[in-house]
C-alpha positions as CSV (number, residue, x, y, z in Angstrom):
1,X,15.2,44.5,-66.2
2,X,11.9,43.2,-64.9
3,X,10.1,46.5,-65.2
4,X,6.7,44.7,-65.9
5,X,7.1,43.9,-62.2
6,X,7.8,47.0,-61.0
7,X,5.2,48.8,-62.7
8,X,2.6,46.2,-60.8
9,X,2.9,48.6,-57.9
10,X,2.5,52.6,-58.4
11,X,4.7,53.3,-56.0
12,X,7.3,51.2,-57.8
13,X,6.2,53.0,-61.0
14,X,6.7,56.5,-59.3
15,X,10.3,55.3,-57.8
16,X,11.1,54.7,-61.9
17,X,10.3,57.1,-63.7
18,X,11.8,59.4,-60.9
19,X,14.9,57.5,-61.1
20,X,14.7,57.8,-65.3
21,X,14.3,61.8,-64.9
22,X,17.0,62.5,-62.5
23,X,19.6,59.6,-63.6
24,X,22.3,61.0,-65.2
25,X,24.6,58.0,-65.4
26,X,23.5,54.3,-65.6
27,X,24.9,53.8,-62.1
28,X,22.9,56.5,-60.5
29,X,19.8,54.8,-62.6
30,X,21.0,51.5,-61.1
31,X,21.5,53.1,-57.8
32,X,18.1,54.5,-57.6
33,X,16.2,51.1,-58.8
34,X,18.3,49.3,-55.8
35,X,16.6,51.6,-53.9
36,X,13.0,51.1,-55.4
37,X,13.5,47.4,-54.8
38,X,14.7,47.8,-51.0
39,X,11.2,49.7,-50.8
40,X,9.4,46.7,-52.4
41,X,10.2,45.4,-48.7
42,X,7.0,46.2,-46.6
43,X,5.6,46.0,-43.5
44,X,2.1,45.6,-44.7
45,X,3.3,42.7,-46.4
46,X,5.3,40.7,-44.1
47,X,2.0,41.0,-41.7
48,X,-0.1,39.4,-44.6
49,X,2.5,36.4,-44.9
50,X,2.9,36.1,-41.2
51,X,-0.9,36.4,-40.7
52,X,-1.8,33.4,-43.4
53,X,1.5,31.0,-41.8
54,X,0.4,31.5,-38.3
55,X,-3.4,31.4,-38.6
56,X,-4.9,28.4,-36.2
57,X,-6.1,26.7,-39.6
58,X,-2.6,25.6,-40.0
59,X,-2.6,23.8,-36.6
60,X,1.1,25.0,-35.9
61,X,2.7,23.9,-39.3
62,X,4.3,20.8,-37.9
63,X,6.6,18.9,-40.4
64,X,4.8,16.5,-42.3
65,X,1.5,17.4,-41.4
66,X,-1.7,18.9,-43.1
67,X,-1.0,22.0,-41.7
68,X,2.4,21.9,-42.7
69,X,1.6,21.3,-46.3
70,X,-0.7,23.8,-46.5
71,X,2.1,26.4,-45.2
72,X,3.8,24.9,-48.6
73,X,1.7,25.6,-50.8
74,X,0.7,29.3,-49.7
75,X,4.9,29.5,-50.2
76,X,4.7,27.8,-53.6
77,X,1.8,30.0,-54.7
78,X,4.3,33.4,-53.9
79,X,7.1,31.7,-55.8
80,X,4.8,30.9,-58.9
81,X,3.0,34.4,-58.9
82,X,6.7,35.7,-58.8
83,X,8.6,33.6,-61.4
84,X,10.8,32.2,-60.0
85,X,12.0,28.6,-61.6
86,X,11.3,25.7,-59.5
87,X,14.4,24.1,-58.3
88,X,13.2,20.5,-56.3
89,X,12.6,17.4,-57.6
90,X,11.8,16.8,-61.2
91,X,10.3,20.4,-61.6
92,X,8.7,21.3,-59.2
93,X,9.7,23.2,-56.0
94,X,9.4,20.8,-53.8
95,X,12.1,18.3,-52.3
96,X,10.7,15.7,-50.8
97,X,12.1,13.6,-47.7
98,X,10.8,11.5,-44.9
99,X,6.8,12.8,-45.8
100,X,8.2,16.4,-45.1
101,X,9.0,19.2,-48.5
102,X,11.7,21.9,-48.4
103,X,10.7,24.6,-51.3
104,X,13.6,25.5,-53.7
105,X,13.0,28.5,-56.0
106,X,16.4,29.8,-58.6
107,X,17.0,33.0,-59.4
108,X,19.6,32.7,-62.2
109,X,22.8,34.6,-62.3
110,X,23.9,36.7,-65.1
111,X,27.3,35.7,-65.6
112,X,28.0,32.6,-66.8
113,X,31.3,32.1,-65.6
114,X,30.2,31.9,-62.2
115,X,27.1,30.0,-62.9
116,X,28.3,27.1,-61.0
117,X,28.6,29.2,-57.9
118,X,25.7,29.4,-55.9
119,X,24.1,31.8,-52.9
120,X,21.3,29.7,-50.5
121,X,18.9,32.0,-48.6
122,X,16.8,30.5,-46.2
123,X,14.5,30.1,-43.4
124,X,12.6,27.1,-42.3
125,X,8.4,27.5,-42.3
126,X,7.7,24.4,-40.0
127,X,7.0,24.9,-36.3
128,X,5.8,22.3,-33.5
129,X,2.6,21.8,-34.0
130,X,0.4,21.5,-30.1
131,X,4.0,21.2,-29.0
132,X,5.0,18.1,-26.6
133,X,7.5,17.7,-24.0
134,X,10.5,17.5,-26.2
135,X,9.7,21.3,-28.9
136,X,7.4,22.9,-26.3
137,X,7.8,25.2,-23.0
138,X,3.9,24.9,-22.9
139,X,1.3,24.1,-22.3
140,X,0.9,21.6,-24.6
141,X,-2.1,20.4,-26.9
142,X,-2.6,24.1,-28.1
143,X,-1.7,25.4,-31.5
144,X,1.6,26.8,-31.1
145,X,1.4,29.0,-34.0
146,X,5.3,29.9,-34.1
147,X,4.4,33.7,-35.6
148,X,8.2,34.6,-35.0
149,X,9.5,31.1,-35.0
150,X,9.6,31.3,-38.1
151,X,6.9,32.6,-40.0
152,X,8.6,35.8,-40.0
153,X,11.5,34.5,-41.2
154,X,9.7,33.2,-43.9
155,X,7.8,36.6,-44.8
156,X,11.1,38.3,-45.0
157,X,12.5,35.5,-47.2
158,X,9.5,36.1,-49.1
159,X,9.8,39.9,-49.4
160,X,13.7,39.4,-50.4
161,X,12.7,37.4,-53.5
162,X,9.8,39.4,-54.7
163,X,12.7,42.7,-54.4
164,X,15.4,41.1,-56.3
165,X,12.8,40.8,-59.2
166,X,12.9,45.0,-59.4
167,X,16.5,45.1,-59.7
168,X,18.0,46.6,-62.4
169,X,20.2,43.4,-63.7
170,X,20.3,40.0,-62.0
171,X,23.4,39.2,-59.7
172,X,26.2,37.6,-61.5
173,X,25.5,34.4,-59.3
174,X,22.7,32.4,-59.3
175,X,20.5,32.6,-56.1
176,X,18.7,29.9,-54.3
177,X,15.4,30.7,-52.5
178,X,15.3,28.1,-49.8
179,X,12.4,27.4,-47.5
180,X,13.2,24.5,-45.2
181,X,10.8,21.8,-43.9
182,X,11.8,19.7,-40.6
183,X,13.7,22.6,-38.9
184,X,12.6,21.6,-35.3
185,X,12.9,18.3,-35.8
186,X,16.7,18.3,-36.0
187,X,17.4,21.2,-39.2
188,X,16.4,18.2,-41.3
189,X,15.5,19.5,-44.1
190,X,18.5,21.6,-44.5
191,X,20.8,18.6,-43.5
192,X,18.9,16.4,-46.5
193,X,19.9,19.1,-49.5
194,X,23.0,19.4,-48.5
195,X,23.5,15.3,-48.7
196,X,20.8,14.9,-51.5
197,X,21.1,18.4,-54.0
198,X,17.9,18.2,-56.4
199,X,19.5,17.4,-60.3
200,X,19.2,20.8,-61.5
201,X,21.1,22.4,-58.9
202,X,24.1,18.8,-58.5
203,X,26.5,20.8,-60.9
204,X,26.3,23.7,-58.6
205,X,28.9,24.5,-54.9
206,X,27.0,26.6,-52.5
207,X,30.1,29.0,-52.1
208,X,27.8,31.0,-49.4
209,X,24.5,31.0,-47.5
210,X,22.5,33.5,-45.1
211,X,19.3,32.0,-42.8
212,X,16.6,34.5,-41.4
213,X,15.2,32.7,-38.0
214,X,12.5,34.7,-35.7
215,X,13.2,38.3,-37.3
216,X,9.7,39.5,-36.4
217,X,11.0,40.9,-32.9
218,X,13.0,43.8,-33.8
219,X,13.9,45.7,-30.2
220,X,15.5,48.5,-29.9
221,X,17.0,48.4,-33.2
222,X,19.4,45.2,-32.0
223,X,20.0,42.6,-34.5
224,X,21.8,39.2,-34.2
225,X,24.5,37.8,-36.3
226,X,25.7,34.3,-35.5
227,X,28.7,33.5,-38.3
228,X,30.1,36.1,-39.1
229,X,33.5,34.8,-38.0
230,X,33.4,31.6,-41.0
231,X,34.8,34.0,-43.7
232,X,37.7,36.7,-43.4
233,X,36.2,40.0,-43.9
234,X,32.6,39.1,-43.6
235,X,31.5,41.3,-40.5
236,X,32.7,43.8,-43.0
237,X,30.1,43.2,-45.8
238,X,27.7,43.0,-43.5
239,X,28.6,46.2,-41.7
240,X,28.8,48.1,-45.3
241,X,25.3,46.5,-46.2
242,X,24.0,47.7,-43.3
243,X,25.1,51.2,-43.8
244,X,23.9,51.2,-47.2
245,X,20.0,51.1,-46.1
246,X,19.5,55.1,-46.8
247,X,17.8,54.9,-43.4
248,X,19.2,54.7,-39.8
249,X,21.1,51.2,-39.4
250,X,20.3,48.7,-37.2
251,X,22.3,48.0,-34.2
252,X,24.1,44.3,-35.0
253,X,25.2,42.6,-32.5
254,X,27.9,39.6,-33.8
255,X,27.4,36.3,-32.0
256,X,30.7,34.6,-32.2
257,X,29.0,31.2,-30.7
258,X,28.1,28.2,-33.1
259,X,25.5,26.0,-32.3
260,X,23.4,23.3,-33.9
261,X,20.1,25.5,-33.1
262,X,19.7,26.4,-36.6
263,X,20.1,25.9,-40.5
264,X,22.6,27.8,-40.6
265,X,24.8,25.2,-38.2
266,X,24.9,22.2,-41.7
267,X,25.9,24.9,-44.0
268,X,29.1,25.5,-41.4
269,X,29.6,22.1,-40.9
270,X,30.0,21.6,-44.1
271,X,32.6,24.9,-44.5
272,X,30.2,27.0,-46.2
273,X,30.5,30.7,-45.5
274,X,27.5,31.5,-43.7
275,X,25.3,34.4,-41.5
276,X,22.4,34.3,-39.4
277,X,19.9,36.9,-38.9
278,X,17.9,36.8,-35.5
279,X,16.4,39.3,-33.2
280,X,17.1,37.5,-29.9
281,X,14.9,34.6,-27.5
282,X,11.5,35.6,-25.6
283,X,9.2,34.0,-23.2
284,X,7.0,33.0,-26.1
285,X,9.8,31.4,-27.9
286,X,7.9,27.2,-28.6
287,X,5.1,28.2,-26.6
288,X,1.7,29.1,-27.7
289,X,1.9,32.7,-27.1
290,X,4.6,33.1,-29.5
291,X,1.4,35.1,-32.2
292,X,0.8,37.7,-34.5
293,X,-0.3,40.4,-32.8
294,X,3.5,40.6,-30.7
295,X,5.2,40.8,-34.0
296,X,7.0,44.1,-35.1
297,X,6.1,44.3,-38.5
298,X,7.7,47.4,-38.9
299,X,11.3,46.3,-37.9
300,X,11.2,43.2,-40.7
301,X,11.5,45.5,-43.2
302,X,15.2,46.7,-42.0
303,X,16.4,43.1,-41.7
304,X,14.8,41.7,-45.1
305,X,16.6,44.9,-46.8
306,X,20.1,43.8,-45.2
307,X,19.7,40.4,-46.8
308,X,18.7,41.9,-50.0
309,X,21.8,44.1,-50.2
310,X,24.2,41.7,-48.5
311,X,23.0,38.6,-50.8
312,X,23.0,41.6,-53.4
313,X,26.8,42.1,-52.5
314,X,28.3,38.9,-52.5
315,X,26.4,37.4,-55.9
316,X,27.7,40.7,-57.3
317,X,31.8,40.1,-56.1
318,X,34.0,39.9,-58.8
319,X,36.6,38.2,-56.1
320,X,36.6,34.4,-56.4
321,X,34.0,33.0,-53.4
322,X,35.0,33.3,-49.9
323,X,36.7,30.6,-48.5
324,X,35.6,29.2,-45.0
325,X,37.6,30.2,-41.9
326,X,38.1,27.1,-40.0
327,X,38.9,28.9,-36.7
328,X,35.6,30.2,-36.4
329,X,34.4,26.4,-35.2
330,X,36.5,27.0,-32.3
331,X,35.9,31.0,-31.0
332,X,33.1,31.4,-28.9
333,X,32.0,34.6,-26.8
334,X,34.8,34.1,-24.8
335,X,37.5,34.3,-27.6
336,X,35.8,37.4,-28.8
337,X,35.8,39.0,-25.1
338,X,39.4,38.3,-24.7
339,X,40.1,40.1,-28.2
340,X,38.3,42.8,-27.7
341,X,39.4,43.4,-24.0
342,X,41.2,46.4,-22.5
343,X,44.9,46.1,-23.0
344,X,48.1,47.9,-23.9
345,X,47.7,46.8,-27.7
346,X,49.9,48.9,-29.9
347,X,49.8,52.9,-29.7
348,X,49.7,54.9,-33.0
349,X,52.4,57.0,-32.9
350,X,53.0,61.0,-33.9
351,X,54.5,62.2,-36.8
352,X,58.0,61.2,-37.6
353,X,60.1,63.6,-35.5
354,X,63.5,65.6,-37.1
355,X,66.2,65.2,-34.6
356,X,68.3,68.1,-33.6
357,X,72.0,68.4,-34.2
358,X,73.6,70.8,-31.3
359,X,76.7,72.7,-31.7
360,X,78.9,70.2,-31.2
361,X,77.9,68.0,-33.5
362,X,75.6,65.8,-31.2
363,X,72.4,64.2,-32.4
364,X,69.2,64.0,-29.7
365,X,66.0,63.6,-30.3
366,X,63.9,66.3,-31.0
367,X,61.0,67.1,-28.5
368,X,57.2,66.1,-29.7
369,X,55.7,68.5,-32.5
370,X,52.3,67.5,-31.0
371,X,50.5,65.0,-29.0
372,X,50.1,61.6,-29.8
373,X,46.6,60.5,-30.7
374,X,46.4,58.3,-28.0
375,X,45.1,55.0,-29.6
376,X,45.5,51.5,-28.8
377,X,44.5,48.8,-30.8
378,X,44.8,45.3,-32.1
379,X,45.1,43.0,-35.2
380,X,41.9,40.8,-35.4
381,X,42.9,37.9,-37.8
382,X,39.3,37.4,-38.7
383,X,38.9,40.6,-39.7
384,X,42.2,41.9,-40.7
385,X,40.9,45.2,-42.5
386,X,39.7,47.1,-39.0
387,X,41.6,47.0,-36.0
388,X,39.8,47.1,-32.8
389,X,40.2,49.5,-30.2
390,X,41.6,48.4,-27.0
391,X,42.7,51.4,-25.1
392,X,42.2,55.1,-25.4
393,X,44.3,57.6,-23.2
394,X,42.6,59.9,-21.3
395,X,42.6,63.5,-22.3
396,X,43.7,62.4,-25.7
397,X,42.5,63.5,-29.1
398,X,40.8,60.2,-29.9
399,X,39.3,60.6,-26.1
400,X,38.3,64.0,-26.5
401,X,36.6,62.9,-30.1
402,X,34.6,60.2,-28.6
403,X,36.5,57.2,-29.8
404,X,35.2,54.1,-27.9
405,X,36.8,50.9,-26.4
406,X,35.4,48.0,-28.9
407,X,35.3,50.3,-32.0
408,X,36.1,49.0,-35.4
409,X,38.2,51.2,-37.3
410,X,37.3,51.6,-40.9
411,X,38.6,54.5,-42.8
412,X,41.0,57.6,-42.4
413,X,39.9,60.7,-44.1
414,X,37.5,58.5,-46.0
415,X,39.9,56.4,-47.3
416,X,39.7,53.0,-46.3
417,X,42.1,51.3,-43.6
418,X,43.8,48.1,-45.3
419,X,45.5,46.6,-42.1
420,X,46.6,47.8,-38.7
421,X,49.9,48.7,-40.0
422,X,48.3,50.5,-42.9
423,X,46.3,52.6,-40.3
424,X,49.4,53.6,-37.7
425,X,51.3,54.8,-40.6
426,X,48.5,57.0,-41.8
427,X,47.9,58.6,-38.4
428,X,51.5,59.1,-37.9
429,X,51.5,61.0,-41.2
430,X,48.4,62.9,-40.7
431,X,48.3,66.4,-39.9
432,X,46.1,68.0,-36.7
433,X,42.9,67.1,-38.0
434,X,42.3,63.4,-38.8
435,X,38.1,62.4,-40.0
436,X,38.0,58.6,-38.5
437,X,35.4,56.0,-39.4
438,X,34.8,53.8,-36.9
439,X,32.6,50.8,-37.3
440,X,30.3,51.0,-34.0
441,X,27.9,48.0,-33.2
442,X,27.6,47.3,-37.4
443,X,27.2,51.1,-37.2
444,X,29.7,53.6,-39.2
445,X,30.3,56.6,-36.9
446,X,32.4,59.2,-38.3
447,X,34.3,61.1,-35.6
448,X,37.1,64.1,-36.1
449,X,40.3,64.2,-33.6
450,X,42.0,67.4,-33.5
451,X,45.4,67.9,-31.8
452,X,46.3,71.5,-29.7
453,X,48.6,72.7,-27.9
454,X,47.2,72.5,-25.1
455,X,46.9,68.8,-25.0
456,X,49.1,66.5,-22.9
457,X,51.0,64.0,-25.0
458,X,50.4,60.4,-24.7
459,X,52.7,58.2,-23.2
């Protein structure tokens, strides 16, 4: 525990020793320090980051250039000041390539058994400088100061690695801080460490990696993910990290497109589970508009405390890594519309009904105890746990409870669905009341279907 650290803020301070006084278990100590270290993550200080990255000084933080240096260094001077060990070329933090630097700070893992498997998270500081006709939607020959794109990024990376000092014990797995140089001139920088690793990190396999690109413009809640599809079961941890917040969740939308618009896109080319965390184009996007004063400070905290507890999650799994889904290179949108689509899927049926034996010794069937629930829904192979809904019958209980075409179910009477057959045989057996989980745009809805008498039953 790094309490020197937290004790360097009062409110930290305060979050301790309340945690010490009401903790009556180390988990509920542990519990309570996770949650001093999401608060580390503030809005105040993202805008100081974002404010130094995208001042004019730096001239638009083109790779290679002056500006773009200095960006480095202000990043380097955050890394030192937080202790984390340089991870670049012969010491330092910097990698160097083609007169351009990505910045490579290690957080060591606990366990040495997995010491070998590493977690990258990243977000690339360069912009386009005055922009040109090839980076920029204009005009050109101004300081396009890329506040979003991605000095936000990089002030939420930033804010991630200053709150995983406050936790209360590292992460088994050792975690890679990676700030990457040549973004928009072709994800360079991330395309170089993954042909060129820096010595001290060559004995390692990046077994996962998560990129933060334009975060600053939080709307309506809605967040991004692009890759969620590259590892079975992943929309899931990132659903459960983001209903682990202690505050409302954010609205995710999953992007089921890959494209080389990213640094996320060499990490999946090379079948590397990986997410990306983006809140969505504007009509500053490369121009010089794109500055500070249109950034939502207030909605990077959200996102930067996602990463902390996903990155959190997976360095913590006691599973061996997540192997890489190779369908996900060819789903799109389209694949994930015809899933999710209206159809007959499969209905989960009532309760097992007793037949009836008549006087003469025939058997028919008996007729229906009660209604059906009036569910259909289907197997999604990428994420097997949580069948989606693809048709609800009107006037049924799952109608009547507000259960929703596209929803995600997660648990039965808070227990946790473990397949689609797992989940029909539950609701078959369950009695007139059934508490459903639904997973509901990366949001967990809990909604309660009753049966009556009155209802019709389902065909």
């Amino acid at each position: 525990m790094r309490i020197t650290r937290i004790l360097a803020r009062p409110f930290l301070a305060a979050m301790v020793a309340a945690a010490a006084a009401a903790a009556s278990t180390p988990a509920v100590f542990a519990a309570e320090l996770m949650a001093a270290a999401r608060l580390s993550i503030r809005a105040d200080d993202a805008k100081r980051h974002i404010s130094a990255l995208a001042d004019d000084a730096l001239e638009g933080r083109e790779g290679g250039s002056r500006g773009g240096r200095a960006a480095g260094s202000y990043v380097v001077s955050h890394l030192e000041k937080l202790g984390l060990e340089p991870a670049g070329d012969n010491g330092s933090y910097y990698q160097q390539f083609g007169g351009m630097r990505n910045i490579l700070a290690l957080a060591r893992g606990s366990d040495p058994s997995v010491a070998h498997e590493l977690i990258v998270v990243g977000a690339h500081y360069d912009h386009v400088g005055y922009g040109n006709s090839g980076n920029s939607y204009g005009p050109f020959g101004f300081v396009h100061n890329g506040a979003d794109d991605n000095a936000s990024g990089v002030a939420g990376l930033i804010e991630v690695a200053e709150a995983l000092q406050h936790l209360p014990n590292r992460p088994r797995r050792p975690i890679l801080f990676a700030f990457w140089d040549g973004e928009e001139k072709g994800l360079l920088g991330s395309y170089h460490f993954l042909r060129v690793r820096p010595a001290m990190l060559a004995p390692m396999s990046v077994v996962f990696s998560v990129n933060l690109d334009m975060i600053g413009r939080l709307r309506g809640e809605r967040l991004e993910v692009y890759g969620a599809r590259t590892s079975e079961g992943l929309r899931t941890a990132v659903v459960r990290s983001n209903n682990r917040q202690g505050a409302a969740p954010l609205e995710l939308t999953f992007d089921w497109a890959i494209e080389e618009d990213s640094d996320h896109y060499p990490f999946i080319t090379a079948k590397i589970p990986t997410v990306m965390f983006h809140t969505g184009l504007h009509d500053q996007y490369h121009r010089p508009s794109d500055d500070v004063q249109l950034i939502n400070f207030d909605g990077i905290e959200p996102v930067a405390r996602l990463t902390l507890d996903l990155v959190t999650e997976l360095a913590n799994e006691q599973r061996a890594p997540r192997s890489f889904r190779p369908q996900s290179r060819s789903e799109s949108d389209a694949t994930k519309k015809a899933l999710e689509s209206q159809a007959h899927g499969e209905l989960a049926p009532a309760t097992a009904l007793q037949p009836i034996q008549t006087a003469n010794g025939q058997v028919t069937p008996a007729a229906p105890q009660r209604p059906r629930w009036g569910i259909g829904t289907r197997a999604d192979a990428g994420e097997p746990l949580n069948p989606i809904v693809v048709r609800i019958n009107a006037g049924s209980p799952a109608a009547l409870a507000g259960l929703a075409l596209g929803d995600r179910v997660v648990a039965i009477d808070g227990g946790d669905v473990l397949s689609q057959a797992d989940m029909v045989t539950r609701l078959a057996a369950a009695g007139g009341c059934v508490a459903l989980d639904v997973d509901r745009k990366g949001r967990i809805v809990r909604l309660e279907m009753k049966t009556s008498e009155q209802t019709t039953a389902a065909p």
